[in-house]
C-alpha positions in Angstrom: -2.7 12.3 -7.1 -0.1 12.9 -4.5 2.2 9.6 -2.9 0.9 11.8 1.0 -2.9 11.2 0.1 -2.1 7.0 -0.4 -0.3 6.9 2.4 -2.8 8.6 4.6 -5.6 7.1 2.9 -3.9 3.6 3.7 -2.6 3.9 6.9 -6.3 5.6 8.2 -7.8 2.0 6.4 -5.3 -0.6 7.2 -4.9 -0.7 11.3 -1.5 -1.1 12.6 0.3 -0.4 9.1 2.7 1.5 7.9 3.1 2.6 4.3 5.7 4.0 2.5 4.8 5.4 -1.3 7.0 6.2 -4.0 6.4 7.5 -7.5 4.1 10.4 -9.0 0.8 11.5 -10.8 -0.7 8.5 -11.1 1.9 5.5 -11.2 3.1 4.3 -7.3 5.3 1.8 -5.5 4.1 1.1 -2.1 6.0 -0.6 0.2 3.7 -2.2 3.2 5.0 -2.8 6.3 2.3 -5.1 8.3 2.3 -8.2 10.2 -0.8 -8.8 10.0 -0.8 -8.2 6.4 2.4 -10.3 5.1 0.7 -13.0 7.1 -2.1 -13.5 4.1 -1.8 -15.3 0.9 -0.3 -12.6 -1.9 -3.8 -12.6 -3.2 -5.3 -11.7 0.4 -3.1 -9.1 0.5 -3.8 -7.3 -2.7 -7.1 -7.6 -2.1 -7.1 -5.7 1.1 -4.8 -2.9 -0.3 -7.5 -2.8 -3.9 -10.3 -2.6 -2.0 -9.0 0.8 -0.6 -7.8 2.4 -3.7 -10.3 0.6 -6.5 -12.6 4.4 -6.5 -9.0 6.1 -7.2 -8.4 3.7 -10.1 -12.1 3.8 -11.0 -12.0 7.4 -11.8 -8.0 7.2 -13.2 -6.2 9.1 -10.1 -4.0 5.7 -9.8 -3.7 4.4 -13.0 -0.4 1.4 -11.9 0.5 0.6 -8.5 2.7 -1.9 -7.7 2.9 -3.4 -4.0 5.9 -5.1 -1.7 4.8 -6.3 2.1 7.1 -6.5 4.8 7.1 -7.6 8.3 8.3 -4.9 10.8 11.6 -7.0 11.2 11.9 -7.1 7.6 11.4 -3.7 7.0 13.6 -2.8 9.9 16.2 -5.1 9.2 16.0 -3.6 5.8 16.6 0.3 6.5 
């Protein structure tokens, strides 16, 4: 699995979101930068994110992913 196919696949899924992946094969960090999504509960969050990516961790292309949301300001503020 390649970090450009998660970021693509996520940014085509998730409107008005940017996403940054880090890592290789099949273990990635993606940093989210949404509004909309930091709004949600943590749990809301994830979910929206997993229920892209759950058939690439079905069939083992993503085996780990860990996930940190940002705001646009935070992310901006942040760079």
């Amino acid at each position: 699995m390649q970090a450009v196919a998660v970021k693509q696949l996520l940014e085509e899924k998730l409107s008005n979101t940017q996403v940054e992946v880090e890592g290789e094969g099949c273990n990635f960090q993606l940093n989210i930068i949404s509004d909309e999504l930091a709004a949600l509960s943590p749990v809301k969050r994830q979910q929206q994110v997993y229920a892209e990516i759950n058939p690439w961790i079905a069939d083992g292309s993503i085996h780990a992913v860990t996930m940190k949301f940002f705001t646009r300001t935070a992310w901006a503020e942040r760079s």
